[in-house]
MARSE-655215 format. One record per residue (C-alpha): x, y, z; residue number from 1. Coordinates in Angstrom, 3 decimals. Layout:
BEGIN
REC         X         Y         Z  seq
REC         X         Y         Z  NUM
...
//
This chain:
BEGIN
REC         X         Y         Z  seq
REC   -39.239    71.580    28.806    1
REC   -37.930    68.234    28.323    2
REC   -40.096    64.954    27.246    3
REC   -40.207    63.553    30.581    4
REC   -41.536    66.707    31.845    5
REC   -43.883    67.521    29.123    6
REC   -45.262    63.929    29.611    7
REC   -45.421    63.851    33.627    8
REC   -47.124    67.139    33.321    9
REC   -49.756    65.554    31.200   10
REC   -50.102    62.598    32.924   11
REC   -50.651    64.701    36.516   12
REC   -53.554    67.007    34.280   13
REC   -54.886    63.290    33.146   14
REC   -55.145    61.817    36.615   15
REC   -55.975    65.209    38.481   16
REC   -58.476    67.626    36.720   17
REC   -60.611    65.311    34.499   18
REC   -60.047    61.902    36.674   19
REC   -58.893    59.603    34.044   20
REC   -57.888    56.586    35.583   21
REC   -54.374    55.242    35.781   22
REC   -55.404    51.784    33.766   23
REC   -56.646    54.014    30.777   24
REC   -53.402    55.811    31.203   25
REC   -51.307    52.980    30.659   26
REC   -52.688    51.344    28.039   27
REC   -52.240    53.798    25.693   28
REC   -48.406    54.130    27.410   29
REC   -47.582    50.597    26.181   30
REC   -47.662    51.905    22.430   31
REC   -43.935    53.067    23.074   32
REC   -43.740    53.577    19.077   33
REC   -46.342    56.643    18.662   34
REC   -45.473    59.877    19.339   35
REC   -46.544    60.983    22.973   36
REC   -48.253    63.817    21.012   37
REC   -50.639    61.679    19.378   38
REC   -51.511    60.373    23.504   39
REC   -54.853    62.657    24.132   40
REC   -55.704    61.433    20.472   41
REC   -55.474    57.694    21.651   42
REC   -57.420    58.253    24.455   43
REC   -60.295    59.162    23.026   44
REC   -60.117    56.828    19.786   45
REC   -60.275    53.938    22.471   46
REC   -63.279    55.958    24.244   47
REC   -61.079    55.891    27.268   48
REC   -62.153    59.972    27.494   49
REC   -65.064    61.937    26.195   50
REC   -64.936    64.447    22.807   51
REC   -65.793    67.250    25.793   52
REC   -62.148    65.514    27.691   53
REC   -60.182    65.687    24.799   54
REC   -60.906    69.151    23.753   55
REC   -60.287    70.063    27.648   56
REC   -56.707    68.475    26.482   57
REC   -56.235    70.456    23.570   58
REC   -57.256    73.848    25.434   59
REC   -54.718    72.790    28.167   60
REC   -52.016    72.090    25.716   61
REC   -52.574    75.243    23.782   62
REC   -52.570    77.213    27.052   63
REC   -48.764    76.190    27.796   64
REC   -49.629    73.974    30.681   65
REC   -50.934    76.673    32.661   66
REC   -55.478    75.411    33.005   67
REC   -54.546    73.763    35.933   68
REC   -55.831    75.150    39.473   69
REC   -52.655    73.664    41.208   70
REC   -50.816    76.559    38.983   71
REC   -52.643    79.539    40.407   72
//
């Protein structure tokens, strides 16, 4: 899967399943110089998302992608 992908795909699980709003989205996207891995991380240290969010994250990440209900 290629960046772009990886990071759309995120972004769509952001927005969709836990609601995160676009604004908290892209203020952690204007810090071009950290890794996109470190995003979900960022989030939460600015308490743009919950602890409970963020380990939603991490379970979705670990899972390949695949906790969304648009997959099934």
């Amino acid at each position: 899967m290629s960046p772009l992908d990886y990071n759309q795909k995120l972004v769509n699980f952001l927005e969709q399943e836990l609601n995160i709003p676009a604004e908290s989205i892209a203020l952690v996207e204007r810090h071009p110089e950290l890794p996109y891995s470190s995003f979900p991380m960022l989030l939460w240290r600015y308490g743009l998302i919950t602890i409970a969010q963020l380990d939603r994250i991490f379970d979705w990440l670990d899972n390949g992608f695949s906790n969304s209900v648009r997959d099934f």
